[in-house]
C-alpha positions in Angstrom: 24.3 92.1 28.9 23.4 88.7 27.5 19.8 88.2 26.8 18.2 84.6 27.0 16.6 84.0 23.3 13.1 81.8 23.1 15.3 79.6 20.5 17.8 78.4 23.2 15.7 75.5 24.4 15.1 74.2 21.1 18.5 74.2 20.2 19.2 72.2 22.6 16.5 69.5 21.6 17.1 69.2 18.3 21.0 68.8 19.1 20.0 65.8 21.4 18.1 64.4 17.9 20.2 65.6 15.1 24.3 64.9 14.1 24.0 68.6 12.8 22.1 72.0 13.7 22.6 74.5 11.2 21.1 78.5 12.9 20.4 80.2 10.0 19.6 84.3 9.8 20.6 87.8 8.9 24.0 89.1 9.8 24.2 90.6 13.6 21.2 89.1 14.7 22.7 87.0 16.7 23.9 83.7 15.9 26.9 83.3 16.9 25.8 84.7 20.8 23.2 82.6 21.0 25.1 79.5 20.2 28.6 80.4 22.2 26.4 80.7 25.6 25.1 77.5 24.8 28.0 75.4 23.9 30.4 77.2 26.5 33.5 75.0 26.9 31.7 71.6 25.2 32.9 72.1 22.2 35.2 74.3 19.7 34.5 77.2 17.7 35.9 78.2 14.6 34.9 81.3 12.3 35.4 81.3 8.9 35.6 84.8 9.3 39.5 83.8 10.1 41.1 83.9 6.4 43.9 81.4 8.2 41.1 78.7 9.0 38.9 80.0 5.9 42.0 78.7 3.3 42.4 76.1 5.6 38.5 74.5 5.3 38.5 75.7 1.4 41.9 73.9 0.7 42.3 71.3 3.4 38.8 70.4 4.3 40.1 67.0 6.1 42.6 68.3 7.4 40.4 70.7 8.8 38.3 68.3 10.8 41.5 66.9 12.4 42.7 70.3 13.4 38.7 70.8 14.5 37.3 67.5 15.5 34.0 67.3 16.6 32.3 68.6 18.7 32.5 71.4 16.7 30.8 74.7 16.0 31.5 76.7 12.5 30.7 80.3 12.2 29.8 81.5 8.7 29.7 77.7 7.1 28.7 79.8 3.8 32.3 80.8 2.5 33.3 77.5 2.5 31.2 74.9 0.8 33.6 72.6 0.2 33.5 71.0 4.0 29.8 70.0 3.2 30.7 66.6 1.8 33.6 66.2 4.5 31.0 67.1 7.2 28.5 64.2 5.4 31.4 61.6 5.9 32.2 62.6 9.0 28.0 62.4 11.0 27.9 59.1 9.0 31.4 57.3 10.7 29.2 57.9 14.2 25.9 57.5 15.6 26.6 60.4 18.1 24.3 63.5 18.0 25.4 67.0 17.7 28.4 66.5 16.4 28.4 69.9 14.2 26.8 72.9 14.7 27.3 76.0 12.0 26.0 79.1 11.6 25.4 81.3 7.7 24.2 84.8 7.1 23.3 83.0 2.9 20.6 80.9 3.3 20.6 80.3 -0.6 24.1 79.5 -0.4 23.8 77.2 2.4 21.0 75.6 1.1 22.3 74.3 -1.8 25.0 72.3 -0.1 22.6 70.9 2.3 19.7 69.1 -0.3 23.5 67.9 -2.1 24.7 66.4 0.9 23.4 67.0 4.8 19.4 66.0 3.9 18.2 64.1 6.8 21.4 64.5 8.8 20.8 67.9 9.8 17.9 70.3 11.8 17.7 74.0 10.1 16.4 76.3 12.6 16.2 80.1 12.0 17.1 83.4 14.1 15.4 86.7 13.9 16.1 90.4 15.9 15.0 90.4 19.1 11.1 90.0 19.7 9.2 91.9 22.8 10.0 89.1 25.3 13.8 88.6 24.2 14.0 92.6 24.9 12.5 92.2 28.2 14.8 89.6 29.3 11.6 86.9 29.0 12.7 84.9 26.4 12.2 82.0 27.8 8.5 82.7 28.5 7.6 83.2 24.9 4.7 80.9 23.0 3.8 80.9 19.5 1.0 83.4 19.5 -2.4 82.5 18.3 -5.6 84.6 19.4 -7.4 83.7 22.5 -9.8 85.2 24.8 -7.0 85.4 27.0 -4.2 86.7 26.0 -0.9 86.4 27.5 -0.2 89.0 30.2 3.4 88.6 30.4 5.4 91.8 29.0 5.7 95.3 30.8 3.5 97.6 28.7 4.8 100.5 26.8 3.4 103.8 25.9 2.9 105.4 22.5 6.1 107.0 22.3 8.3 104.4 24.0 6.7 101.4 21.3 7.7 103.5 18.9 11.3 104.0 19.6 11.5 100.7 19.8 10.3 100.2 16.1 12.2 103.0 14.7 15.2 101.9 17.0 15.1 97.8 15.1 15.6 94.6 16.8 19.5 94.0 15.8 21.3 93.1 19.3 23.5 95.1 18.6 21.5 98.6 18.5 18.6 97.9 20.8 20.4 99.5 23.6 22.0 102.0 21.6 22.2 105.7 22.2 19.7 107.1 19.4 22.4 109.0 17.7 24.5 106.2 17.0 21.8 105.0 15.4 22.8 106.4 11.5 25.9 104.8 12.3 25.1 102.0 12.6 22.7 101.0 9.9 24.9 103.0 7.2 27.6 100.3 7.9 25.2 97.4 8.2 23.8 98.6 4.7 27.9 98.8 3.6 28.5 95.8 5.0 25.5 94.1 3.7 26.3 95.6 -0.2 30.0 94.7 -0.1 29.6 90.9 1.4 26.3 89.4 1.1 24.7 90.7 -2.4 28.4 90.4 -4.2 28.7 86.8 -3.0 24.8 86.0 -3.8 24.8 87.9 -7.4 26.5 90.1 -9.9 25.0 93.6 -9.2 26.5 95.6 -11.3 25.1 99.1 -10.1 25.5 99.3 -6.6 23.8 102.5 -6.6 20.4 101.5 -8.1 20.7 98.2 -5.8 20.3 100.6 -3.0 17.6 102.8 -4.6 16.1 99.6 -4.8 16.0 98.5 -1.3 15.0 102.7 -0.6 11.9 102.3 -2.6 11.0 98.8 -0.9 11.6 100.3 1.9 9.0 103.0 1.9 6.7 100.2 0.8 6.7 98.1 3.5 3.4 96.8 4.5 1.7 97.5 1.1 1.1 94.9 -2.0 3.9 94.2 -4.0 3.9 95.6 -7.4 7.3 95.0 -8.6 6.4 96.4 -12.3 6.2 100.1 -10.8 9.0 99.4 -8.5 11.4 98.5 -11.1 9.8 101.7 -13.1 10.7 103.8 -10.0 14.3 102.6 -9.9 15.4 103.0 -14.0 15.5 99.2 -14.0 14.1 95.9 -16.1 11.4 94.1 -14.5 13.5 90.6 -14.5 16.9 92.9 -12.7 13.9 93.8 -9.7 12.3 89.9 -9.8 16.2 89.0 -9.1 17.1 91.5 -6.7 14.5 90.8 -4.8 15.0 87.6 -4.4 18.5 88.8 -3.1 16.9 90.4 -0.4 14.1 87.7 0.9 16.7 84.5 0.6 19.2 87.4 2.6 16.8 87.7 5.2 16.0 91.5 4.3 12.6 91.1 3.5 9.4 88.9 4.2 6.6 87.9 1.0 3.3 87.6 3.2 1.3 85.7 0.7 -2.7 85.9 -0.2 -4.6 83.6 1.1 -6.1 81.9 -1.8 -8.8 78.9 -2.3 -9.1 78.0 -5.5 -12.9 77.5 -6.0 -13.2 81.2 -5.0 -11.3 82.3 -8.2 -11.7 85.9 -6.1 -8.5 87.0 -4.8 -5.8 88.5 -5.2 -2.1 87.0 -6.2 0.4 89.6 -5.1 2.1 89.2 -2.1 2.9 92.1 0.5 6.1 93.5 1.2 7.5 93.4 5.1 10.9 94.2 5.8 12.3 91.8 9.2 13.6 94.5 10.7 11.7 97.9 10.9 15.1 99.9 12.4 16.8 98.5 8.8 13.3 99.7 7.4 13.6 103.2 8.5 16.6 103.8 8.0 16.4 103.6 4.2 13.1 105.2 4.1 15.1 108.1 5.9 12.9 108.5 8.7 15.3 109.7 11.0 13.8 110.2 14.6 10.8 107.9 16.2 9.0 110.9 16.8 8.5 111.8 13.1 7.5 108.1 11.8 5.0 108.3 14.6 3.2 110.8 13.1 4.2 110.5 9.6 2.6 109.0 7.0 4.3 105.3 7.5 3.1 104.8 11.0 0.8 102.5 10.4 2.7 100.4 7.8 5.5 100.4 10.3 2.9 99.3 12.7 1.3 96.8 11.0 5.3 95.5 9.7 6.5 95.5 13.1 3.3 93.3 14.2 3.5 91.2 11.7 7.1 90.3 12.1 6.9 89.7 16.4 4.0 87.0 15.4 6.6 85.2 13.2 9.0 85.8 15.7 6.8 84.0 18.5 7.0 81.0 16.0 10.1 81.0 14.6 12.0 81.4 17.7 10.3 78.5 18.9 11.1 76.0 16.0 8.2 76.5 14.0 6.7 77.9 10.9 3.3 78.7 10.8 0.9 78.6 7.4 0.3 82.3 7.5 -1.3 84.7 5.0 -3.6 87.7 4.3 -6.7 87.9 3.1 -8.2 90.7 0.4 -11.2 89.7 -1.9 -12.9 91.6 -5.1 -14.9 93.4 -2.7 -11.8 94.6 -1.5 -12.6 92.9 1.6 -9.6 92.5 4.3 -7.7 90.7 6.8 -4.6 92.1 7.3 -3.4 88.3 8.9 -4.2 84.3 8.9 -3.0 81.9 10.8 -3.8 78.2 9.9 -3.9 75.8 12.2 -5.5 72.6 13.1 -8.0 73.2 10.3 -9.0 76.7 11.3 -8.2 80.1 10.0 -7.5 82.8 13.0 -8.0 86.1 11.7 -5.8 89.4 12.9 -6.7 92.9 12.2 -3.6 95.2 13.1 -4.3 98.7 13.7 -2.5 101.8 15.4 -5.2 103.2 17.2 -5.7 103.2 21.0 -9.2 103.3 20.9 -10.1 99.6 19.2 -14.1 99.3 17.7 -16.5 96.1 16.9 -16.5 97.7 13.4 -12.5 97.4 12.7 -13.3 93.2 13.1 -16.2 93.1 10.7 -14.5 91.3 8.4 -13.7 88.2 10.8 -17.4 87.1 9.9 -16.3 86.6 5.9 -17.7 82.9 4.5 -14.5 81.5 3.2 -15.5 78.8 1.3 -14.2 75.0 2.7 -12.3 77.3 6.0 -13.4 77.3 9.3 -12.8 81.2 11.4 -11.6 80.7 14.6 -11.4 83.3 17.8 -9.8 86.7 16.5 -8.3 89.6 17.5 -7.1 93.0 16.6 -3.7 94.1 17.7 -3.5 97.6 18.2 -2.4 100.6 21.0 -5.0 99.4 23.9 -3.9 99.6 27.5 -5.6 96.8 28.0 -7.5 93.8 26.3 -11.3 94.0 25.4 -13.8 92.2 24.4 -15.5 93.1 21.0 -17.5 90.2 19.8 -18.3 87.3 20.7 -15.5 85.5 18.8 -12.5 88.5 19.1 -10.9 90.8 21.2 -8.9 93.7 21.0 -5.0 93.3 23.0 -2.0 95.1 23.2 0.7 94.6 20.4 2.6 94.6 24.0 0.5 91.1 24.6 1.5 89.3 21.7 
């Protein structure tokens, strides 16, 4: 069953405003749903998946455009960059809007033919797994999330074990309502799939097998600082081979670098970024954590945790159009935040925890002098049934209140 996604209305704004929408985002995650159910009969579809219409756009690109005039929608625009210039020529012979839409799974790929020839032509919008609401069927009801005193109270809540199914489980459409042993299945041919079409286009890797030790040992990292030195010690690999591959991996849409918060008359903190994987399903899989029950009581559960809350605040933004100045915050004193929002010249401060039981002492930290930053109302997102106060400038809520 079709699921309403929070990025549907904004699609349809921008296409109003733009001569091209590009939707952007990891394979299966579902572009080319999203964008069918909007367009219905309005306007053609090609995939480039087709090798007929693939040789066709690589070899023919005007001809192409006559056989597909606009309005036009092109799956997987990324195998064929030659239509870029040809898509250029075309939005400038009209003043109409939404003449092209396309979708790509290569965001470094795509990129590159956009700053050559679509700049200012074109809105980029980007689609992640499911979040909480889209799940639900609430899409439409999602808001960027920001702390408040009152939080939204929108979502059916979920027990311990139920929430984490749902992290072990991942937010690909296509294995949210999955029987759990299909599960393996599926993620060993996404990570196939994924080896064999994305990293070969996007870079030489010679050893296939040490590219997916490396995304096992990220994998049982995410939520923790990046220290790619040990990493690439852990896999039998140079330092500058990791630095690439993960690169791979973050312009793929695998992974996510949170970045330190940093103000330079502080000269305090730290510069490594930490790891987060987009999907925690994808996550688990390579860690080989093969049932929900045993990542909620192994070792990882609270750096799944904390990944998986990380990822639905980004999600509440993203899927809405936007990209929010987020970061984390760790001093000398080895002082912590574990989140930062910044907005409208205040810093809102997140502490993530998996604990039911949430404490004034977990939100000390909110009351850190950052020098030239203002702290506005925070909150710690954890396993409560309910939200509570706990100062008077946080609260504790529900991850299921996001």
């Amino acid at each position: 069953m079709y699921k309403t996604r929070t990025l549907k209305d904004k699609i349809a704004r921008v296409t109003e405003s733009f001569k091209v929408v590009m939707l952007t985002g990891m394979r299966q995650v579902g572009k080319t749903t999203v964008l069918r159910q909007l367009s219905a009969q309005k306007r053609q579809y090609v995939t480039l998946d087709n090798p007929k219409d693939l040789l066709l756009a690589k070899t023919e690109p005007e001809f192409f455009f006559q056989t597909y005039p606009p309005p036009v929608f092109i799956d997987e625009i990324q195998y064929a960059p030659e239509l870029f210039p040809h898509i250029k020529m075309l939005v400038d012979s009209s003043e109409r809007t939404g003449q092209v839409w396309m979708t790509g799974s290569q965001q470094f790929l795509l990129m590159k033919g956009v700053s050559e020839s679509l700049a200012g032509r074109m809105a980029l919008l980007d689609l992640l797994g499911f979040s909480l609401y889209e799940r639900q069927g609430l899409g439409a009801a999602q808001n960027p999330f920001l702390p408040s005193p009152k939080p939204p109270a929108v979502l059916k809540h979920k027990d311990l074990k139920e929430t984490f199914e749902i992290i072990w489980k991942g937010s690909y459409p296509g294995v949210v309502d999955m029987a759990n042993d299909e599960w393996s299945t599926f993620y060993g041919s996404y990570v196939r799939t994924y080896l064999e079409r994305d990293v070969r286009q996007l870079s030489r890797v010679g050893d296939e097998l040490a590219f997916l030790r490396f995304l096992k040992v990220l994998a049982a990292r995410t939520g923790q600082e990046l220290n790619l030195a040990d990493i690439a010690r852990n896999v039998e690999i140079a330092p500058n081979t990791a630095k690439n591959w993960l690169s791979i991996l973050e312009t793929s849409g695998v992974v996510y670098l949170l970045q330190p918060y940093f103000n330079n008359p502080t000269k305090r903190l730290i510069k490594a970024p930490k790891l987060f994987f987009w999907d925690t399903g994808l996550c688990a899989f390579l860690a080989e954590w093969n049932t929900p029950q045993t990542m909620a009581a192994g070792a990882m559960s609270g750096a799944f945790f904390e990944t998986f809350v990380v990822t639905e605040i980004l999600k509440s933004h993203w899927h809405n159009g936007l990209k929010p100045s987020v970061y984390f915050y760790r001093d000398n004193q080895q002082a912590e935040i574990d989140l930062l929002i910044a907005q409208d010249g205040q810093l809102y401060p997140i502490e993530i925890k998996k604990t039911g039981s949430p404490k004034k002492e977990m939100v000390k930290n909110f009351e850190l002098h950052i020098p030239g930053q203002k702290m506005g109302y925070g909150t710690l997102i954890c396993l409560t049934d309910k939200a509570r106060p706990l100062t008077a400038y946080a609260n504790a809520i529900s991850v299921w209140d996001i």
